[in-house]
N, C-alpha and C positions, 0 to 999 in steps of 0.2 A: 342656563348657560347659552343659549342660544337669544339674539339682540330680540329677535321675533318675542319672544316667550319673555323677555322682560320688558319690553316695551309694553306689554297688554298690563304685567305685572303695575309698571308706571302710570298707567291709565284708570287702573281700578280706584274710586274713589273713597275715602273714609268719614266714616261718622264724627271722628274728633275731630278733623281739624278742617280748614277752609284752607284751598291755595289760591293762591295767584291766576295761576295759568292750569287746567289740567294736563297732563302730558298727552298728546294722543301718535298715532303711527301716524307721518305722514304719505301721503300720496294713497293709492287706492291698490284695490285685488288689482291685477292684471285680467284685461278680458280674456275670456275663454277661447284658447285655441293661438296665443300669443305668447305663450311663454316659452322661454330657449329652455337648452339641456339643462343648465345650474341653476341654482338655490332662484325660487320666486322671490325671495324678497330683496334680491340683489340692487333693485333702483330705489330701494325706499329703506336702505339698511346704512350707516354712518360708517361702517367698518369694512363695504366692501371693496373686495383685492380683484383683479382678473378672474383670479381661477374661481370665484364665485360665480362667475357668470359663464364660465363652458363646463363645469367638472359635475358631473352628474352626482345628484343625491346619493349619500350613504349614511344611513345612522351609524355612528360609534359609539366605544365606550367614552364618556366623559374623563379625562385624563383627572387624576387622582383623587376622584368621587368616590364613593362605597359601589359596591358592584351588586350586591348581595340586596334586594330585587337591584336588575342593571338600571343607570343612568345612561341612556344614550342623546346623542345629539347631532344634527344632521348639519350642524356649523361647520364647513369648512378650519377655522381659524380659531375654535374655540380653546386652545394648548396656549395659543400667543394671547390671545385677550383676556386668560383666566376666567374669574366667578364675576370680575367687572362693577364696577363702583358703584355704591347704590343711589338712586335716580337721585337729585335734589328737587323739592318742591318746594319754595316758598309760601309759607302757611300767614296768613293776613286775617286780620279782623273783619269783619262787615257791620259798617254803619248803616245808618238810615232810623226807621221809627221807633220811637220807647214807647213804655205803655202806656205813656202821660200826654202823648201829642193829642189833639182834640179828634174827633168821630167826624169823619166828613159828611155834609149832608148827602141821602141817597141818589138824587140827579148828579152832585158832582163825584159820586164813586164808579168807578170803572163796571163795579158788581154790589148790590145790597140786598143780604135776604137778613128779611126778621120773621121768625116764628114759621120757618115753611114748613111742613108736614105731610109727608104723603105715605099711603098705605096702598100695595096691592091686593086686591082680593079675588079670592081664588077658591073652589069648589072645598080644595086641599084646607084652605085658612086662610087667614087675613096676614099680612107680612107687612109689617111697619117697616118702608125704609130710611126714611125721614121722620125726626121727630123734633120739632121744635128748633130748627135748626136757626143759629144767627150766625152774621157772616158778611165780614165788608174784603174787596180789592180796591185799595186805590189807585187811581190813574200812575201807571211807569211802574206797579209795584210786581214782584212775584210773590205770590202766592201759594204755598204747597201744603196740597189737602191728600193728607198720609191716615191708611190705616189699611187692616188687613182686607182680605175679599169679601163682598156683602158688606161691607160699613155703612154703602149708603153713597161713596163717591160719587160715581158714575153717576148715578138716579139724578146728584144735585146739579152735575157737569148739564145733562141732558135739559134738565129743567131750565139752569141759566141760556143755554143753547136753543130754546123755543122746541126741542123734541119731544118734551114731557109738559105735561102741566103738574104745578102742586096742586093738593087739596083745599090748602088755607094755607095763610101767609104771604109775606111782600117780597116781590122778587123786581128788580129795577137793575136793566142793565143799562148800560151806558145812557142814561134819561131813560130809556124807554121800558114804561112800567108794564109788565108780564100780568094778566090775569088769574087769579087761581080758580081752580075747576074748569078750565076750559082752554084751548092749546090756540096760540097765536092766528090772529087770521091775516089774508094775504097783503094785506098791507102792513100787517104788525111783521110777518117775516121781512117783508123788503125794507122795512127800517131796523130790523134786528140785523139782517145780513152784512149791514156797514156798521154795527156797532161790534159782533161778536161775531166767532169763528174757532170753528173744532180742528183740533188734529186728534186720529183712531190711535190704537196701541199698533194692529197689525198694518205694518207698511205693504205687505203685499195684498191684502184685499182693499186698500183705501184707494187706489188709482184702477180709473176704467182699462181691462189692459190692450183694450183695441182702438185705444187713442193714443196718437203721439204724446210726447208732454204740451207740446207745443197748441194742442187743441186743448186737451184739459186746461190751461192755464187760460187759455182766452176765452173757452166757455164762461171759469171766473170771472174774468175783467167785466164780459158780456151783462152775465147774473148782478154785478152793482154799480156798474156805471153806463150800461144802453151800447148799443154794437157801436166798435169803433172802425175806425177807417183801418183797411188793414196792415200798411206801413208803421200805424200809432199802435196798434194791436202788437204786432210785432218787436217793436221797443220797447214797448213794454212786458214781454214775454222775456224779454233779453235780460234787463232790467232786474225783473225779477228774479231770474236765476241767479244774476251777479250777487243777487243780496244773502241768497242761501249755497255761495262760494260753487255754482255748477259753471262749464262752461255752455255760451251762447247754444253751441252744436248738438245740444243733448235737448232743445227744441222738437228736433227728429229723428227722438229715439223713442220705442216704448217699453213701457214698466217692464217687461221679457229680457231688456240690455242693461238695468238697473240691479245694482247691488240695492240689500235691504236700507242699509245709510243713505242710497240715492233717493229711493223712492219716499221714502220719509222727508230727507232737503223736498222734494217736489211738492209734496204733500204740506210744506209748510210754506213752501212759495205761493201755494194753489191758496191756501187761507190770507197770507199777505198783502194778496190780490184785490182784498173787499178794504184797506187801509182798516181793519177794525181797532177799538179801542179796548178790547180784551179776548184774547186769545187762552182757549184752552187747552191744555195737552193732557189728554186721556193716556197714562201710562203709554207717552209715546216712545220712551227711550228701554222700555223692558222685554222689547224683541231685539235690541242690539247688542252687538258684542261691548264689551267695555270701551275700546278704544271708540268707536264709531259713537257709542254711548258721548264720548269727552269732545268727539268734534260736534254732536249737537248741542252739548250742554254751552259748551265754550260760545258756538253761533247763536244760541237765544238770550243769550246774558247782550253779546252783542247788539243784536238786534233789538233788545229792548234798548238798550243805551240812544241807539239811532233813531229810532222811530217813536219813539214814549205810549209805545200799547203797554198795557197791565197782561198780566199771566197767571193763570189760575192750572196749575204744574198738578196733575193728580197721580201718586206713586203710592207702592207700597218699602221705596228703598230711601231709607231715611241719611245713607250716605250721599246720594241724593238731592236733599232735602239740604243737607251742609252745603253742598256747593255752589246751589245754584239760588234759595231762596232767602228773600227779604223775610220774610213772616213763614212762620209753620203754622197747620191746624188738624190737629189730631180727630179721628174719626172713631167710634167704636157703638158698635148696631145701631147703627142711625143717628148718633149724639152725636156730638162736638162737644169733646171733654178735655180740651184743652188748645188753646192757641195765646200766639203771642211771637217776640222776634227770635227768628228759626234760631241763634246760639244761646238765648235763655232756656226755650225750650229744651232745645239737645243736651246742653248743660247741666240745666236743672230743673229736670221734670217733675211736674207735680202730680199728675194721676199716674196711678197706680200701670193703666193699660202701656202711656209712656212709655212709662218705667221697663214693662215688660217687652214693652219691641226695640229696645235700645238694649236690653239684655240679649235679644237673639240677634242683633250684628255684632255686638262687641264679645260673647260667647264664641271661643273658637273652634 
């Protein structure tokens, strides 16, 4: 009953359907130590009156709700605006590749692993995390490699990212082919660094926090295009932020003045920076709240549209996986036991494991 509490409600996304647009809150928290007497969500609320903005907080009872555990709600206005219409989303199909379109060769794929395999070993035992794995992105596509914790994601993320090496198997990213048994040498990273680029889960340890933004991001530019002149460095610091919707001024601010949302846009402008042709997001949206969740979801769909980098999206939230991805590719101990385009998948699962992680979102 309260706009706040249904607006996150509108933002949370589903496994059945695809929309249009996700709903998200607009505008941001207010910073710390700015906020008046009444309701914080007064400038970013559709319904607010005056006395939202001087009348100090009080929960109440929800007027002719069950009482019996109490409903309260700290809405001003919530007697005039009732239980309030419920959000509309426009639900849409996603075109693009069938299962019949032809195999791009691996120079012209964004990402190509055939038969990669890697095992760690350890006093405790040997731990297969990969096993035979195959796997193409093509250039503009998204990508989302779903499956529970230990599947084996991350190990592959790292591998295509020059932080691992496989054991055996072909790994070729953007043209540039990866060695197995042995981990990139320093040439092989400065040409990996303009092909591919990470983004972590956690937004708060992923930025230095005794750098401005405005350094971190020019370190980037530094790291794959050689020192620029610092006016050209600076426009492009700008630049960059305009493209992950921050404004210019938050240049000089650091990670300590950023919400978790902020620091993640940064962290994704700071990868932007190398123009790569395939960007990974390591479970980057599973420390965010939902709304914040739907404004990055909404900016990377974006962003690929504008820039035509490929995205290899690694989650364990298959609603997720509806909104945002071209192709799905199911993970389970190390296999790849099913892929194909993310609404056939969701739709109509064929392994069994599928089956079973589409039982635990749609299980209420």
């Amino acid at each position: 009953r309260h706009p706040y509490t249904a607006a996150h409600v509108a933002a949370d996304p589903t496994v059945t359907e695809l929309y249009a647009k996700l709903p998200a809150l607009p505008g941001s928290v207010p910073p710390r130590g700015s906020r008046g007497p009444g309701c914080p969500f007064a400038d970013r609320c559709p319904h607010t009156a005056d006395l939202c903005r001087t009348t100090p907080l009080l929960a109440t009872p929800v007027p002719g709700a069950p009482q019996d555990p109490p409903h309260l709600t700290a809405c001003l206005r919530a007697a005039e605006l009732g239980p309030g219409a419920p959000v509309r989303r426009t639900v849409v199909e996603r075109g693009g590749e069938e299962e019949g379109d032809p195999e791009p060769a691996p120079e012209q794929a964004a990402l190509h692993l055939r038969g990669l395999h890697r095992v760690f070993r350890s006093p405790a035992g040997d731990h297969t995390a990969l096993h035979e794995v195959d796997l193409t992105v093509r250039r503009g596509q998204i990508v989302a490699l779903a499956g529970e914790s230990g599947s084996g994601k991350t190990t592959l993320a790292r591998i295509a990212a020059g932080l691992e090496s496989a054991d055996r198997g072909t790994c070729v990213v953007g043209g540039v082919p990866l060695t197995a048994g042995r981990r990139p040498t320093t040439a092989e990273r400065r040409r990996l660094a303009s092909r591919v680029q990470i983004v972590f889960q956690d937004p708060y340890s992923s930025l230095n926090p005794l750098r401005d933004v405005g350094a971190t991001l020019r370190e980037a530019l530094t790291a794959t295009r050689g020192r620029l002149p610092r006016a050209e460095a600076d426009a492009e610091v700008a630049r960059l932020l305009d493209q992950v919707r921050l404004p210019a001024s938050y240049a000089r601010r650091r990670p300590a003045a950023l919400s978790g949302g902020e620091r993640q846009r940064v962290a994704v402008a700071r990868a932007l920076a190398a123009r790569p042709e395939l960007l990974i997001c390591d479970e980057a949206v599973a420390a965010l709240d939902v709304s914040v969740q739907a404004q990055l979801l909404s900016l990377l769909g974006q962003l690929r549209d504008s820039e035509g980098f490929a995205v290899l999206f690694i989650t364990h939230d298959l609603a997720v996986v509806r909104q945002l991805a071209d192709r799905a590719v199911v993970m389970h101990r190390g296999r790849v036991v099913e892929q194909g385009p993310a609404a056939r998948v969701l739709d109509r699962p064929e392994h069994p494991w599928t089956r079973r992680m589409l039982d635990g979102h749609l299980t209420p």
